[in-house]
C-alpha positions as CSV (number, residue, x, y, z in Angstrom):
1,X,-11.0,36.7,19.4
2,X,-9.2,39.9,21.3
3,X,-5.6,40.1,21.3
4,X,-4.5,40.5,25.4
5,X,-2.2,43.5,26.6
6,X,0.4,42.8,28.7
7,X,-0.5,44.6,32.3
8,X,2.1,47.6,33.9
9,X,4.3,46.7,36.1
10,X,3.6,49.9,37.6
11,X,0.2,51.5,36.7
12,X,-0.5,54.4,39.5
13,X,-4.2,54.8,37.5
14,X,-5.3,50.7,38.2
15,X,-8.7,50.0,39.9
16,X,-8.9,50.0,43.2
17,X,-12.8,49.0,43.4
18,X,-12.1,45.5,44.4
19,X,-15.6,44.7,42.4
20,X,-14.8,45.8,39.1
21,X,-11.5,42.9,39.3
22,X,-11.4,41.0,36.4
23,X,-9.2,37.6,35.4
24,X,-8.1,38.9,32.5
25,X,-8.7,42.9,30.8
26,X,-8.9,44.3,34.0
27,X,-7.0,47.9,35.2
28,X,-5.1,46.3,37.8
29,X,-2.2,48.6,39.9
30,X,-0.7,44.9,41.1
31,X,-1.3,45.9,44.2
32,X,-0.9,42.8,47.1
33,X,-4.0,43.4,49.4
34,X,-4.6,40.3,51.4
35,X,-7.4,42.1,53.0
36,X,-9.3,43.0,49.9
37,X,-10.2,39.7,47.9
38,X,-12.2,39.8,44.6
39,X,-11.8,35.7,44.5
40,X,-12.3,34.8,47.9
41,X,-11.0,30.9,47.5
42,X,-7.8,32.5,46.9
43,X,-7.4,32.8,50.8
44,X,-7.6,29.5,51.9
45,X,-5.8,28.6,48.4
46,X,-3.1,30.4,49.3
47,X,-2.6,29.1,53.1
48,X,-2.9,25.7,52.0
49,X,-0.3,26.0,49.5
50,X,2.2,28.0,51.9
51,X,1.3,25.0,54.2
52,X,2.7,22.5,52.0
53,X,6.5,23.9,51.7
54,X,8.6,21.3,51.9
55,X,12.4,20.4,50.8
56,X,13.3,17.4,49.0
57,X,16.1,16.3,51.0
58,X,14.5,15.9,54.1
59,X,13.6,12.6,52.6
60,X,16.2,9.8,52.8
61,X,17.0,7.7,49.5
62,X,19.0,5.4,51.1
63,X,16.8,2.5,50.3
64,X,16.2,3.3,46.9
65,X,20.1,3.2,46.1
66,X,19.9,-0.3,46.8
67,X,16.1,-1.0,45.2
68,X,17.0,0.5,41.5
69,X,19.7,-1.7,41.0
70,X,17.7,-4.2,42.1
71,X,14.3,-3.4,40.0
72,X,13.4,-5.8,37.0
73,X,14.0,-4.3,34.1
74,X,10.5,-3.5,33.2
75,X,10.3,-1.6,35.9
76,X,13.6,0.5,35.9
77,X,12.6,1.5,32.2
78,X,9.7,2.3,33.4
79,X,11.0,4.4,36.3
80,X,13.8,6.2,33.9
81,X,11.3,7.0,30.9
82,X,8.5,8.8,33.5
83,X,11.0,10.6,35.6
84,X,12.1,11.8,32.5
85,X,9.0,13.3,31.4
86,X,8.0,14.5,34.8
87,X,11.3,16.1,35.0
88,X,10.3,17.7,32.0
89,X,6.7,18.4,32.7
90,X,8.1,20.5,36.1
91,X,10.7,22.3,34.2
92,X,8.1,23.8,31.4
93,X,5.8,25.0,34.1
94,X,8.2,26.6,36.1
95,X,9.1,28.5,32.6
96,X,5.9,28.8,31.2
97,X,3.8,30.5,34.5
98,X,5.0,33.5,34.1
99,X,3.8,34.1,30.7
100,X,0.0,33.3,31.8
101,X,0.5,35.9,34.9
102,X,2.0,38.5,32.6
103,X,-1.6,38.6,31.6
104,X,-3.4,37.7,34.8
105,X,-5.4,41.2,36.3
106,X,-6.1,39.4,39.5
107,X,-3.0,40.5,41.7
108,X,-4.6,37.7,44.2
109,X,-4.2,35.1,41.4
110,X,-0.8,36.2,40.3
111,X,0.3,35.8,44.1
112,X,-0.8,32.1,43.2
113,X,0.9,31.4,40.6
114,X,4.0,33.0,42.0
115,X,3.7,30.2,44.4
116,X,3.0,27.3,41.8
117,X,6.3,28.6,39.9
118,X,8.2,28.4,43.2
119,X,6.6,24.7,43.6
120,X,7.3,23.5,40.5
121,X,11.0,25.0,41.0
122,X,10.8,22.5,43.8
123,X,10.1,20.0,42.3
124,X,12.5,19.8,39.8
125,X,15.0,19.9,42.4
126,X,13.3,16.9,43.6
127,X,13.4,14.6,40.2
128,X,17.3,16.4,40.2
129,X,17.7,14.9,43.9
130,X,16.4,11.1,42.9
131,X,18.8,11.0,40.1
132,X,21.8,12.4,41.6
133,X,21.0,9.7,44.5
134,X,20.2,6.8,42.7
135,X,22.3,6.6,39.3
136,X,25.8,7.2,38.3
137,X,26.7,10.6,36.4
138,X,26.0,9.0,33.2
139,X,22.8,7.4,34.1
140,X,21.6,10.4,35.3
141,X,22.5,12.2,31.9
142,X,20.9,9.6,30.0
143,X,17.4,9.7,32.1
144,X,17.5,13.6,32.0
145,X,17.8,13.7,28.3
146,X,15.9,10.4,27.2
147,X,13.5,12.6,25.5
148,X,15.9,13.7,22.6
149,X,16.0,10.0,21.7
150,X,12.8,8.6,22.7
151,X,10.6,9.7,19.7
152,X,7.5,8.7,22.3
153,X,8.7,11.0,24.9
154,X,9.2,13.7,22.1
155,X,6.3,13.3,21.2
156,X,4.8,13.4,24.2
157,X,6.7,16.6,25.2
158,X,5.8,18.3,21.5
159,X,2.0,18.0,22.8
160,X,2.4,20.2,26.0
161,X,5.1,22.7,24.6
162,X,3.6,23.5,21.1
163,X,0.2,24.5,22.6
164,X,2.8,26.3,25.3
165,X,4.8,27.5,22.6
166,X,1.5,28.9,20.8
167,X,1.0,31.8,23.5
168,X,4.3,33.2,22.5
169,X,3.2,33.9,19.3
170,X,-0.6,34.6,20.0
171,X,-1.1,36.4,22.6
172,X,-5.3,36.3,22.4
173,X,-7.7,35.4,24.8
174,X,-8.9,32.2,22.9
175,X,-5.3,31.4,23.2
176,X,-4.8,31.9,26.3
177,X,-7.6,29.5,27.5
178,X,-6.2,26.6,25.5
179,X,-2.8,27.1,27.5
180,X,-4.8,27.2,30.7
181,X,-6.4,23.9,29.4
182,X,-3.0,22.4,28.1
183,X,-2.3,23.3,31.8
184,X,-4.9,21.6,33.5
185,X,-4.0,18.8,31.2
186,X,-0.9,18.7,32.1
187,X,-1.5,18.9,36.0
188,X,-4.6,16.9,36.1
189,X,-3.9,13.6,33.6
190,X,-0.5,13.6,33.3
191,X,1.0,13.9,36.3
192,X,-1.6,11.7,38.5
193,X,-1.1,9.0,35.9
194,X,2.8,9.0,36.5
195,X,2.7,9.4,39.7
196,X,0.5,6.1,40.0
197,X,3.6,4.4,38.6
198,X,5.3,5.3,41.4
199,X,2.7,4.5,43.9
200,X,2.5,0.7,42.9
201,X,6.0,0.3,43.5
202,X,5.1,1.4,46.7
203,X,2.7,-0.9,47.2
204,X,5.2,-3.2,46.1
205,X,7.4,-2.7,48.5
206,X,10.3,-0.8,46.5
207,X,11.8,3.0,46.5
208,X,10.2,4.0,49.5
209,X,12.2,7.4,49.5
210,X,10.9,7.9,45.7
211,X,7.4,7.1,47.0
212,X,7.3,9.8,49.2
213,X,8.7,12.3,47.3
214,X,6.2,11.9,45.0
215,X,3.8,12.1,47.5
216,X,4.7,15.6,48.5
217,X,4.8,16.4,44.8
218,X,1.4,15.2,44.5
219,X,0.5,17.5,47.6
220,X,1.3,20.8,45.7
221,X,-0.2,19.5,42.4
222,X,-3.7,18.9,44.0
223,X,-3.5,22.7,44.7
224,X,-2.6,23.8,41.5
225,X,-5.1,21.8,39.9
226,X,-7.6,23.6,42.2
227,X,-6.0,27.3,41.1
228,X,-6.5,26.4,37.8
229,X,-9.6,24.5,37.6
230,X,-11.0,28.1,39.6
231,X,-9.0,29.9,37.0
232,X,-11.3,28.6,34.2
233,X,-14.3,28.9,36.3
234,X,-13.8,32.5,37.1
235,X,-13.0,33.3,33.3
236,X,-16.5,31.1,32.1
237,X,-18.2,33.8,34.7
238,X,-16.5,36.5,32.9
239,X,-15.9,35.8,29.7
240,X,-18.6,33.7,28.2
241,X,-17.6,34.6,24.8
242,X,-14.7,32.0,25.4
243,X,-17.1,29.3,26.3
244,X,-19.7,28.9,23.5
245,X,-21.1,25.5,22.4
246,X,-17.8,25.1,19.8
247,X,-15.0,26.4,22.2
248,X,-16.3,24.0,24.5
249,X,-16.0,21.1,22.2
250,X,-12.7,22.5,21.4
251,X,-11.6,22.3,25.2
252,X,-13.2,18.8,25.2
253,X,-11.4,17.3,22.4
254,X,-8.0,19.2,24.1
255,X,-8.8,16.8,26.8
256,X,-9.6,14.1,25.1
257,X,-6.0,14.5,23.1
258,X,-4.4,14.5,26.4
259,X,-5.8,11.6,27.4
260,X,-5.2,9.4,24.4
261,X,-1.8,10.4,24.3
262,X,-1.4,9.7,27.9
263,X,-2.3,5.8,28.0
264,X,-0.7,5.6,24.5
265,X,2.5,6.3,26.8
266,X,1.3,4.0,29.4
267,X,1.3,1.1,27.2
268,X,4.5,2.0,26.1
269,X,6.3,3.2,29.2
270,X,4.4,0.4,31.5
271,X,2.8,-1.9,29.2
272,X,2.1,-5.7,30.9
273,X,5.2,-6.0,32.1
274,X,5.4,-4.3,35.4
275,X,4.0,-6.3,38.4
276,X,0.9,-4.7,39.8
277,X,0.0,-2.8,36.4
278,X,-1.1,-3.8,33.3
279,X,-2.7,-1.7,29.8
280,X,-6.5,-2.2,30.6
281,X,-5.7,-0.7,34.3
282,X,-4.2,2.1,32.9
283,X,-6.3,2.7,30.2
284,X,-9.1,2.5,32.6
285,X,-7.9,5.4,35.1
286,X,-6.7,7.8,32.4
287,X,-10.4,7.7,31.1
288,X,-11.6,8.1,34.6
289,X,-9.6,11.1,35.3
290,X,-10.4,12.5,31.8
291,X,-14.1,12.6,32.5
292,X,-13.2,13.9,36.2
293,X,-11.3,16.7,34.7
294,X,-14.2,17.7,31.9
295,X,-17.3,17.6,34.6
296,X,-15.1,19.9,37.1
297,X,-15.0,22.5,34.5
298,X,-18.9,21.7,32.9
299,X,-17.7,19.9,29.9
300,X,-19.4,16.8,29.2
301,X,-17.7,13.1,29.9
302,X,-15.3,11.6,27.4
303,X,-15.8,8.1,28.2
304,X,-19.3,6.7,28.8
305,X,-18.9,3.8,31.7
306,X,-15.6,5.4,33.4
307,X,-17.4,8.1,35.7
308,X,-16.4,6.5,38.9
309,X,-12.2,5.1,39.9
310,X,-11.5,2.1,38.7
311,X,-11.9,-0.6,41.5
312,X,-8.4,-1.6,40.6
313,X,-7.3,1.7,40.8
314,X,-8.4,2.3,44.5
315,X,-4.9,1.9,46.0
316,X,-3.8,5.1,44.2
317,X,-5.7,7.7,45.7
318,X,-4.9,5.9,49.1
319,X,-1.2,6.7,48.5
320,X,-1.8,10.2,47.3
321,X,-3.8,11.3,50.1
322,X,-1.7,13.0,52.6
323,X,-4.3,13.5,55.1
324,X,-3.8,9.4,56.0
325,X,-0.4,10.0,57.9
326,X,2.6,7.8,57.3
327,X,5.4,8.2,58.9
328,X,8.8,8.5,56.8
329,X,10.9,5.1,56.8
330,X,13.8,6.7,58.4
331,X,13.3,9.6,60.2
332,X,9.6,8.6,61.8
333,X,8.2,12.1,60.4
334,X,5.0,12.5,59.1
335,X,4.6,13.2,55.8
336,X,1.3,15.2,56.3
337,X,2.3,18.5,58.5
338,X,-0.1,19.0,61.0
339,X,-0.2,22.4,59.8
340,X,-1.6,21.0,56.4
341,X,-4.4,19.4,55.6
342,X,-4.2,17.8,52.0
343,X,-6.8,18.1,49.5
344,X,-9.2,15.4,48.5
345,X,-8.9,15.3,44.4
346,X,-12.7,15.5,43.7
347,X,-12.2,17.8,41.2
């Protein structure tokens, strides 16, 4: 295990030699050279993801005033307790991104994750939006903070921002690759599996507005899940040191963690008591997008008999896939810029 060194801000005696780039331990002079790629999916990475901008309120909530007042109250819990933790989820990365870049030598990657960061920035102002549109003053306060009394959203939260919270005391390489994992965790299992709440009220008719803000959230977070899942690719290539038979089981069982914690707060958040859902349905995509996330990186599956989406499942990727243009409820715009093509999740 090496200890990492933060890179110069300024460092007039960097690399230029576009070969000799490295992810992490390189001599980079931080340099933006759009013309001189050492990772060339960065390119169309980065198009796609300046494609996707986007501002919350060009999406009209007027609907959803009236639906959560109206939603049983299964599924208003529901609704409070996983904006809550997505709220939260945003709000850590948008803190936590520049810490990895600090010691990212890929100026083409850091230009990335600049753009993630201003994403997730984004998307907090979107959860802040919902909330200032939907509830009183006091409701809002009471879903923003839910997670200093919820003990299961604490808990939840303590997962993601200890490993987080790790880094800033360690600052080694093998550290460094668990928070790139907690990351990938973080984008890749927990936020498709509460956006999926949101998606069957959609299907249900109720909180359009909510619905397709999601939707535009779930646009950026394919990308990111693609810069990191590269991210760990590029470091196996560089590093293999980080990747040996053990670490790998490590990373594995990182996942695996995520993944039992995540339908753990399914059952609770969801349980059988929201129309449309129910525990084995949830229990049965988490696993599925577990053994997606371990086989994009080369670790092996989790769960043996979840390798494909769950046939009750289908509907969710239909909603998140931007390339099937809707038009907004009120406004008759498409969701799906023609500009932007969205990214099929087959990572």
């Amino acid at each position: 295990m090496s200890q990492l060194t933060k890179k110069p801000l300024f460092n007039p005696n960097g690399d230029t030699e576009v070969l000799v780039r490295r992810m992490v331990g390189g001599n980079t002079t931080n340099l933006n050279d759009f013309n001189n790629m050492k990772y060339t999916w960065v390119s169309e990475w980065y198009r796609q993801a300046m494609n996707n901008f986007w501002i919350p309120e060009e999406i009209n909530l007027g609907t959803d005033v009236k639906d959560y007042k109206n939603l049983l109250p299964s599924e208003r819990r529901a609704y409070d307790k996983i904006l809550s933790f997505l709220i939260f989820l945003d709000s850590i990365q948008t803190a936590n991104l520049p810490n990895i870049s600090d010691y990212i030598t890929a100026n083409e990657v850091n230009l990335c994750l600049s753009i993630q960061a201003f994403q997730e920035a984004v998307h907090s102002q979107s959860y802040s939006y919902m909330l200032d549109t939907i509830c009183e003053p006091q409701e809002r306060n009471e879903v923003l903070y839910q997670w200093k009394e919820d003990q299961h959203l604490l808990a939840r939260n303590e997962f993601i921002g200890n490993l987080y919270n790790e880094f800033q005391k360690d600052k080694s390489t093998d550290t460094l690759v668990k928070t790139i994992i907690a990351n990938y965790i973080l984008e890749g299992i927990y936020f498709y599996s509460g956006f999926m709440f949101f998606y069957n009220l959609g299907r249900n008719n109720k909180m359009p507005g909510s619905v397709q803000e999601i939707r535009y959230i779930n646009r950026d977070e394919n990308t990111h899940l693609w810069l990191f899942n590269n991210i760990l690719l590029e470091l196996k290539k560089e590093n293999p040191d980080l990747f040996t038979e053990d670490k790998l089981q490590i990373y594995r069982d990182m996942i695996k963690e995520g993944c039992e914690q995540e339908i753990k707060w399914g059952h609770y958040a969801i349980g059988d008591n929201v129309p449309g859902l129910n525990k084995d349905m949830i229990t049965d995509y988490v696993q599925y997008l577990g053994n997606l996330r371990c086989r994009s990186i080369g670790l092996e599956p989790i769960y043996e008999g979840h390798e494909r989406e769950p046939e009750s499942m289908r509907w969710v990727s239909q909603y998140s896939n931007a390339n099937q243009i809707k038009t907004d409820f009120f406004e008759a715009r498409s969701t799906a810029y023609a500009k932007s093509s969205a990214l099929v999740d087959d990572l």
